[in-house]
N, C-alpha and C positions, 0 to 999 in steps of 0.2 A: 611193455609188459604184455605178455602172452592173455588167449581167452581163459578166464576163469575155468570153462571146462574143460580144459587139459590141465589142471589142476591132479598133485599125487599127493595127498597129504601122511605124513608121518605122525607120530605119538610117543612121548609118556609124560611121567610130574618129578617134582621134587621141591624143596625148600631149602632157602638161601640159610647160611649158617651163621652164628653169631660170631663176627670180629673184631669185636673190640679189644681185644685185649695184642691182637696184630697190630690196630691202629697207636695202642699207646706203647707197645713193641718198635713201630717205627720213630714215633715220637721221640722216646728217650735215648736210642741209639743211632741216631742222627750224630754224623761226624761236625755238622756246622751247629750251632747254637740256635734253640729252636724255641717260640714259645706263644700262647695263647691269648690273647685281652677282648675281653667285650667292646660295642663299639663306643663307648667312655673311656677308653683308655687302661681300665685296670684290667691288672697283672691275673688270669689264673692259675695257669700251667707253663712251667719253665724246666725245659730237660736239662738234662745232668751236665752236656757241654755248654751250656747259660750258665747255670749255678758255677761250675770248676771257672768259664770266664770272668764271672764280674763279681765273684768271690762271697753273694750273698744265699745266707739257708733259704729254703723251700716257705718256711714260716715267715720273714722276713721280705719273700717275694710279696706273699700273696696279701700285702699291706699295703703295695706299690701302685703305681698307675705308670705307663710310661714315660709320663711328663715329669717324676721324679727321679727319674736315673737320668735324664738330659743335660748337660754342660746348661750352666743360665744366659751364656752368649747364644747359644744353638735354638736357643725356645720360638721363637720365631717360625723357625721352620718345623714345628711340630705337629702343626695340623695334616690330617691325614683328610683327602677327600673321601668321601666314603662313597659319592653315587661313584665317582670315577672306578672305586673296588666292586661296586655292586653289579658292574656291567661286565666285570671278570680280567679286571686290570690288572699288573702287576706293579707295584708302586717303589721309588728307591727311595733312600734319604742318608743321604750323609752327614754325620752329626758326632758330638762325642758325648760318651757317655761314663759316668762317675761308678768306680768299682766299691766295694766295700772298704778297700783301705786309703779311702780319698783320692783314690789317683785318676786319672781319667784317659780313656783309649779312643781311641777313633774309629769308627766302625761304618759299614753302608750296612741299613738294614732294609731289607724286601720286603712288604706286605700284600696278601691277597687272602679276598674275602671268604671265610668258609662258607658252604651251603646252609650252616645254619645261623648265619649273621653275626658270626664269631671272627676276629683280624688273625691269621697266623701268620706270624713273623720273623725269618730268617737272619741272623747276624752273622757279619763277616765282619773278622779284625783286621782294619787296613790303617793300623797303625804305622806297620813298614814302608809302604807306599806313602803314607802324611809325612813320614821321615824323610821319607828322599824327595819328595816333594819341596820338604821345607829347605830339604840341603843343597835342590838347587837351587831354589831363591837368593841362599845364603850364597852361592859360587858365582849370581849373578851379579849379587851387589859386588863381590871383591872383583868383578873383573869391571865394572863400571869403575868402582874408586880406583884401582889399581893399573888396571887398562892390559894387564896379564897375566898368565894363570901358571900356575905353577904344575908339576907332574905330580909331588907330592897333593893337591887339592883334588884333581880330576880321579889318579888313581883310588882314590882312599872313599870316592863315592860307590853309595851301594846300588850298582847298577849299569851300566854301560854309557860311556858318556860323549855327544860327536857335537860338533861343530861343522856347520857347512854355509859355504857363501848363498849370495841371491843366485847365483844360479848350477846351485847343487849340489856344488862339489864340497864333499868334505874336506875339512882344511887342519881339524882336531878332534884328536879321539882320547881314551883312555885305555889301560891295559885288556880291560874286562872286555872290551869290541872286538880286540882282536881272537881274544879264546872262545868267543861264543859263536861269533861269524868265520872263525877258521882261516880268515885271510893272514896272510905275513904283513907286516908294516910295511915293505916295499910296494904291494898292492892296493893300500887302503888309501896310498896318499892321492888327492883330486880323483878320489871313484865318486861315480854317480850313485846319489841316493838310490835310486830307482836300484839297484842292482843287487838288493837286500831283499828285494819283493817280488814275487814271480806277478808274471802276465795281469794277472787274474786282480791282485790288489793295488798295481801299479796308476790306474786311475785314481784310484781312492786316497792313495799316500799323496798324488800330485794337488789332490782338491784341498789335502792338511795343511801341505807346505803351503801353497799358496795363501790360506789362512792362516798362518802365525806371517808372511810379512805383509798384509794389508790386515789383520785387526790383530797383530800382537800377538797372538798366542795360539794352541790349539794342541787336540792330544788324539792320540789314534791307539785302537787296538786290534792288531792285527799278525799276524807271524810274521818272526823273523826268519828269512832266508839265508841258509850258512853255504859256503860253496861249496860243499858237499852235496848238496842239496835238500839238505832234512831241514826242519819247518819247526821254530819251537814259540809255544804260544810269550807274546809279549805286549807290555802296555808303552807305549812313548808321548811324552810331553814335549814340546815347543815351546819356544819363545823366541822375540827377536831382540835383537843389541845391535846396536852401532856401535862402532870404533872405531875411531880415528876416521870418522867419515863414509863408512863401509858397511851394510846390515847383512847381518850374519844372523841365524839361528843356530841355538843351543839348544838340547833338552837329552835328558835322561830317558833309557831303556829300562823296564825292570821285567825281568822273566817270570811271569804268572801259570806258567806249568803247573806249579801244586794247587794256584787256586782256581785251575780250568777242571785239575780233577777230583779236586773237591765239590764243585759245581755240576760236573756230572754225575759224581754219586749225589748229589744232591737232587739232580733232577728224575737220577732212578727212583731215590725214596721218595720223591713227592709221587711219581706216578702210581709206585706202588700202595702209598696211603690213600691217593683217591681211589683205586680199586678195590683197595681193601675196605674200605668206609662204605660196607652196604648195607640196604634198607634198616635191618637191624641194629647197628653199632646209630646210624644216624636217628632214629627213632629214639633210643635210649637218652640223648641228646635234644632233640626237639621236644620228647614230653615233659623233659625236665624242666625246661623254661616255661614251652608253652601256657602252664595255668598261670602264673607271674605275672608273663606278662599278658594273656591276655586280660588278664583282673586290670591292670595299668589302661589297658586300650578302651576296656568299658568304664572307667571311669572319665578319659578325656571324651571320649565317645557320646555319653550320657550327658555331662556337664556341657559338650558345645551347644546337642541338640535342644537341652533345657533354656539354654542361654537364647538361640535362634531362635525360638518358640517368644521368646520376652521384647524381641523387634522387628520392626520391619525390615523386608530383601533392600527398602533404600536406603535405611539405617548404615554412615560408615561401616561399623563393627561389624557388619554381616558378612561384609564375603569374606571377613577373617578368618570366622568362625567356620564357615562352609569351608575355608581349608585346612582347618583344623579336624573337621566332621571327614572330608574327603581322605585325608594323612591316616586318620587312625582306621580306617575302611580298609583302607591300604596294606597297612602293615598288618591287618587281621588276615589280609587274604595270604600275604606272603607267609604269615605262620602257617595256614590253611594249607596253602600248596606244600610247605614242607613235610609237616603233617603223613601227608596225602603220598609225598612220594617217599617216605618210610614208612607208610604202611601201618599209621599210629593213630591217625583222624579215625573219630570217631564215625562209622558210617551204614549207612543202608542201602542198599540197591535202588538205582533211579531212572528215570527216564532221561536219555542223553543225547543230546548234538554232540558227534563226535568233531564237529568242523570247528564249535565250541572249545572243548575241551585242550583239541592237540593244538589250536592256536594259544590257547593261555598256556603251555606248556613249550613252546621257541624258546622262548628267551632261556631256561632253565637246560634246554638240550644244546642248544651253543654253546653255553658255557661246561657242557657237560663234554661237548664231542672237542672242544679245542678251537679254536681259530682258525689251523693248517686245513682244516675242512669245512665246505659248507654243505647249508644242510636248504633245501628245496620243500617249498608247502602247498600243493597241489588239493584243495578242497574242488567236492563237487557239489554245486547247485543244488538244493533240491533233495539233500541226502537225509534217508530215513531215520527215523528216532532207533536206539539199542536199550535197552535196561540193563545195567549191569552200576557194580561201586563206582563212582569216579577216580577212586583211588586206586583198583585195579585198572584199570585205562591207562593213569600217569605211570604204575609201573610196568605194563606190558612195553610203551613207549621206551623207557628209561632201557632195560634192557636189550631191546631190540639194537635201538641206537648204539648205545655200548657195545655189543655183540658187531654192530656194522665197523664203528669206528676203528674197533681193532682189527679187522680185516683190511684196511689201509694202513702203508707202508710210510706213504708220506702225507703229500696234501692229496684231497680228493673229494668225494661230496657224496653225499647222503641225500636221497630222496622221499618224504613222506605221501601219500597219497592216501586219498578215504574216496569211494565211491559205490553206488549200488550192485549189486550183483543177483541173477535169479540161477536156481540148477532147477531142472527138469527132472521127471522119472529115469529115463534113460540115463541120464549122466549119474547119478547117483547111485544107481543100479548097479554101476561099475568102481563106484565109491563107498565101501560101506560108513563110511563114518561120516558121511553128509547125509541129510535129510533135505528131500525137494523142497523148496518154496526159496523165501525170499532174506538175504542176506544184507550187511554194510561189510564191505572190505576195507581194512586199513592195513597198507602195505611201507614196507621199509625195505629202499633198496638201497647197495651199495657202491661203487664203482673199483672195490677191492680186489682182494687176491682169489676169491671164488673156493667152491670147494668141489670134488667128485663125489659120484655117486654114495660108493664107500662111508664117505664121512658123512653124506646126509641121514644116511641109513641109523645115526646113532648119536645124532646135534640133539634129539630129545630128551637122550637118557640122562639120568643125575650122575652128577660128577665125570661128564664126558664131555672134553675139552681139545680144543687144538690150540693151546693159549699155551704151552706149558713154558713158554720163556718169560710169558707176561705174566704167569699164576694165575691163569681163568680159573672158577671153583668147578667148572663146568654144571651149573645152578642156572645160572642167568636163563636159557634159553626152554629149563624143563619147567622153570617157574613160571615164563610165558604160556608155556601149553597146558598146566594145566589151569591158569585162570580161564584162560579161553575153553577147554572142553568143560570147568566148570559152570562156563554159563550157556552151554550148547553150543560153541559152536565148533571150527575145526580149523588145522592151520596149514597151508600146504607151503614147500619150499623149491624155490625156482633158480638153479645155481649152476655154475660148472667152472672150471678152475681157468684163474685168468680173466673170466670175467663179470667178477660180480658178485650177488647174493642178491635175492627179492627173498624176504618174508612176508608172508600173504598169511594175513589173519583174519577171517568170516566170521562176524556175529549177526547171531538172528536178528532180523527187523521187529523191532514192537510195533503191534498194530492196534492194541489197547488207549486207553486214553490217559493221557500224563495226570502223575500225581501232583498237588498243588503244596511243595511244600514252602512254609516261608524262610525266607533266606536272612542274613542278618546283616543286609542292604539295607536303605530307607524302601519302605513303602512308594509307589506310586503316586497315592494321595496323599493328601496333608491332613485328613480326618479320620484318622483312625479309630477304630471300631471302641465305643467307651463304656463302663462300669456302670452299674446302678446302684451303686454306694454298700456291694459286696465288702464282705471284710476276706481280704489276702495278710495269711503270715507269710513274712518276706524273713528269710533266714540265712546271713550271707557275715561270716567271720571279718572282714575288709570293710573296716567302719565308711572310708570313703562312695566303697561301692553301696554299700546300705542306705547311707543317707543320698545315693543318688536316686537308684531303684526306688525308694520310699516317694520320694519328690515326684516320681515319675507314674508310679501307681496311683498317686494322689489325684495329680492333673488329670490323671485318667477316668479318676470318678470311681476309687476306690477304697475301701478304709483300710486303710493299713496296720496292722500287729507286726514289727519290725522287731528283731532278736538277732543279737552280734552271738553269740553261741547256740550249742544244741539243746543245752540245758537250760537255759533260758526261753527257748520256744517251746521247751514241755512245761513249760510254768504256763507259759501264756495259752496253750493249749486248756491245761487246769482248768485256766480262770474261763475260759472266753471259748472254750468248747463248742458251743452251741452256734456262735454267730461265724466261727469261721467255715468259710466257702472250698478256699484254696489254699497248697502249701507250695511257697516256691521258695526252695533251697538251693543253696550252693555244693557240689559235689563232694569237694574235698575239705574236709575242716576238722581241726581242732577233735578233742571226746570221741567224737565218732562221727563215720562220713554220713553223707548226705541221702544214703540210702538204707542206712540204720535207725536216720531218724526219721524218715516215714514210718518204716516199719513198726516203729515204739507208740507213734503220733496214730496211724490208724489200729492201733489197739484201744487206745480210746475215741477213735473216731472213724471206725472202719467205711464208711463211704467216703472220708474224705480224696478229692482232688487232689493231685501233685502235677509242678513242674520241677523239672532238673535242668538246673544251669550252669555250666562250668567252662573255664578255659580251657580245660585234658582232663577226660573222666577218670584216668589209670585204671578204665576197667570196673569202674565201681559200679555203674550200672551196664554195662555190656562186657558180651566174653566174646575174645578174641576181636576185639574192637567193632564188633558190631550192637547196636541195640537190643535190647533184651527187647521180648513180644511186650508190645503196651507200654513202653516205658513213651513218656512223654518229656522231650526233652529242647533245650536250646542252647546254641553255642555260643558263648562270652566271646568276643563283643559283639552284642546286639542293637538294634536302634531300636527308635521308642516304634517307630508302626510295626516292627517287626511283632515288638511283643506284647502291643495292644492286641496282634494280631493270636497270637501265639493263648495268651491270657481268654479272649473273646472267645478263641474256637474250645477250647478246654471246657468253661463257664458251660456255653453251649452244650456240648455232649451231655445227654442223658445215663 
């Protein structure tokens, strides 16, 4: 990477467009059968080549769980691991599954995990394959009982059918071999396997055979070679037989041509849906759940740390509980990050470790950029604090990488890098869009196709693209620049064709002092800040979470006024006016939301205190997902010192 001050930087903005409705556009005209389950198993979205397969309505589906369309001999094999999908696996399983008019088909289905911890799952009907599968079993047993095979049995299978001794030569074929491999019969008799397979797979076919005669069996898929020389995709099964003293293998061809190119449009459409699935279409998606579950999370959340609280760390039952405490930490941060990178977290500008940040963010860019490429994380030492959203960070990232990724052809690799940077008068003198002093650089390079001059001159602008085979919206790269010029800094681009791409993005250094906010981690210490027997109205629709938070304000040394509706805490307001301190509400409920009912509550208690607490605000107290000035808030799920802490400093304020 060159010195920052030969630095040119470029400019403008734009914003990503809403695609949802591309997303469920590819979804439902998908040529293969395509369809959605939480990770419980049930059924919610099933496209129209699922429905026409297995012959059940849409209403019908969404009653299901996967484990009830399963054959009851296959159920065994129904588990799905999910860390194995969460790491960005692709999963198979073959199994059969019961259509609406009791019959039942045979199918491989694929799963891999969505971004927002949703299984989409792919079906293929191979029932024609289980056919001739079973039909050579059936041709192996007549040739054991019988000890010969007839031309009427061999012809009449669906597929191509050879026989070859231990040492390779074919000895038995059927008509189908000779029309698809082009050979006359005079040719075929004692040819060498191998002679079917060019150079290239000819190892690979010998590593098969020799597998079906030392364990019996073994299947390959690989093209067949015609002597013509044209290549047609195909799958082969083995087995071995004796006879008369003699091992011989048998096994069936069957020509997968249609379902190699089915599997390619198949992997067009997948590509094209992960592209098309941006911040916005997935945000629509993440807030959805998000309040749900994160109300689920504070409740196991709450209930471990109450429980921990009631024993001793040498009590058995404790480190259960701590992993219990630890799981549900867990899966708040993975809402968090999803959150965060559609662009939906609720948030404020903060004091950042970027060396922080872009490490919690790997594992999500791997799975982002593919496998065929790695991706390189170069932090520096010692790197200076930024102020900026977190969430604009995760998505200057996501983009850039994106933008890199598609600029490799094949495999290749992706470079992050963060480290300090200072510009002088002089240098910027000649840069007007930098200001001297002191920067953090986070840079993303490529080892791609590179670009010319020309094309850099105009990578800013919205809707300017060199993607046009892949659908770029040309969005990605002007939504980079302007988060970055929105929070002062500036972006320059270092490229040339054939070799590459650096994006270089400069944010000012903060040199002020970090805000302290609390996070909704555990606390440090184990005594957190406590109540002098204030009365708190806790106002929270999820009776579970109510009578948890109650328990918890309690311990705290607080008096509690607890209300499952809105209308209910204007009663208890009524009554008890005078002694209440503080209102802590849940955002989203029932009558009216949670920032209705302050406003009605400080009508008759105009100094009262508020906290707001929620899984996903939807906006209710911030616009454009940022907080409204003053608003006083905390994200569900919380731990108890969080919001001893949270409660204490609020009390406090004058």
């Amino acid at each position: 990477m060159s010195d920052s001050t030969t630095s040119h930087p470029s400019e403008t903005s734009g914003n990503l467009p809403d695609s949802m409705e591309f997303f469920r556009a590819l979804f439902e005209k998908s040529p293969e059968p395509m369809f959605i389950a939480d990770l419980n198993g049930s059924l919610i979205a099933v496209n129209a080549q699922g429905i026409a397969l297995m012959g059940y309505s849409n209403t019908e589906f969404r009653g299901m769980t996967m484990a009830d369309l399963v054959h009851p001999d296959d159920l065994a094999i129904e588990a799905i691991p999910l860390e194995e999908l969460r790491r960005g696996g692709v999963l198979k399983r073959e199994r059969r599954l019961r259509r609406r008019d009791g019959s039942f088909i045979f199918v491989e289905n694929r799963f891999r995990m969505l971004p927002d911890s949703h299984i989409l799952g792919i079906t293929i009907d191979i029932t024609e394959r289980k056919q001739a599968e079973a039909a050579l079993r059936q041709s192996e047993k007549a040739v054991r009982r019988e000890m010969v095979f007839t031309e009427d049995i061999i012809n009449s299978l669906p597929g191509i059918f050879y026989m070859y001794d231990d040492t390779n030569r074919l000895v038995r074929w059927n008509k189908r071999l000779e029309q698809d491999t082009a050979y006359p019969p005079e040719e075929l008799k004692g040819i060498d396997v191998l002679e079917f397979f060019t150079e290239a797979h000819k190892p690979y076919i010998m590593s098969r055979m020799e597998m079906v005669f030392t364990e019996g069996e073994s299947f390959a898929e690989v093209p067949l070679l015609r002597k013509d020389g044209c290549e047609i995709p195909y799958f082969f099964t083995g087995r071995k037989v004796t006879l008369e003293g003699n091992q011989y293998m048998i096994g069936l061809g069957i020509d997968v041509t249609k379902h190699k190119q089915t599997a390619a449009e198949k992997e067009m459409l997948q590509a094209q849906l992960y592209q098309a699935r941006k911040m916005e279409s997935i945000g629509r998606l993440a807030g959805g759940v998000a309040h749900d579950f994160n109300n689920m999370l504070s409740a196991i959340l709450g209930q471990a740390e109450l429980a921990m609280r009631d024993c001793y760390p040498s009590d058995s039952i404790y480190a259960g509980l701590k992993v219990i405490k630890e799981s549900a930490l867990r899966s708040a941060d993975l809402v968090r990050q999803l959150l965060a990178f559609a662009r939906k977290q609720t948030v404020a500008p903060a004091v950042l470790d970027l060396n922080k940040n872009v490490g919690n963010m790997l594992g999500m860019l791997r799975r982002l950029i593919g496998e065929n490429i790695a991706l390189d994380w170069t932090p520096e030492a010692g790197l200076w604090p930024v102020k900026m959203d977190p969430s604009q960070i995760d998505q200057v990232l996501v983009n850039l990488c994106v933008n890199a990724r598609d600029a490799i052809s094949a495999a290749g690799r992706i470079a992050i890098e963060a480290r300090n940077a200072v510009f002088d008068d002089a240098w910027c003198a000649a840069h007007p869009n930098c200001h001297p002093g002191e920067y953090v650089l986070l840079a993303v390079s490529d080892d791609g196709c590179g670009m010319d001059q020309d094309m850099v001159a105009y990578i800013f602008e919205p809707f300017y693209t060199t993607r046009q085979a892949r659908g770029g919206s040309g969005l990605g790269l002007a939504t980079v620049y302007g988060i970055v010029r929105q929070n002062e800094g500036f972006v320059n681009v270092r490229t040339e064709p054939g070799n590459g791409a650096t994006m270089e993005i400069y944010l000012p250094r903060f040199s002020g002092d970090a805000e302290k906010t609390p996070g909704t981690g555990a606390s440090k210490t184990d005594n957190p800040p406590r109540g002098r027997g204030e009365t708190v109205l806790l106002v929270e629709d999820e009776a579970v979470i109510l009578d948890v938070g109650r328990e918890i304000l309690e311990r705290l040394g607080y008096n509690v006024a607890a209300a499952a509706t809105p209308g209910e805490a204007l009663r208890q307001v009524a009554a008890r006016n005078d002694e209440i301190k503080l209102l802590i509400t849940d955002v989203v409920m029932p009558e009216m939301n949670g920032r209705e009912l302050a406003e009605k509550i400080r009508r008759i208690n105009p100094g009262l205190k508020c906290l707001f607490v929620s899984g996903y605000t939807s906006d209710v107290i911030a616009h454009h997902n940022v907080l409204d000035h003053g608003i006083q808030f905390l994200q569900k799920p919380f731990s108890i010192n969080a919001l001893a802490a949270k409660v204490h400093q609020i009390m406090a304020e004058k």
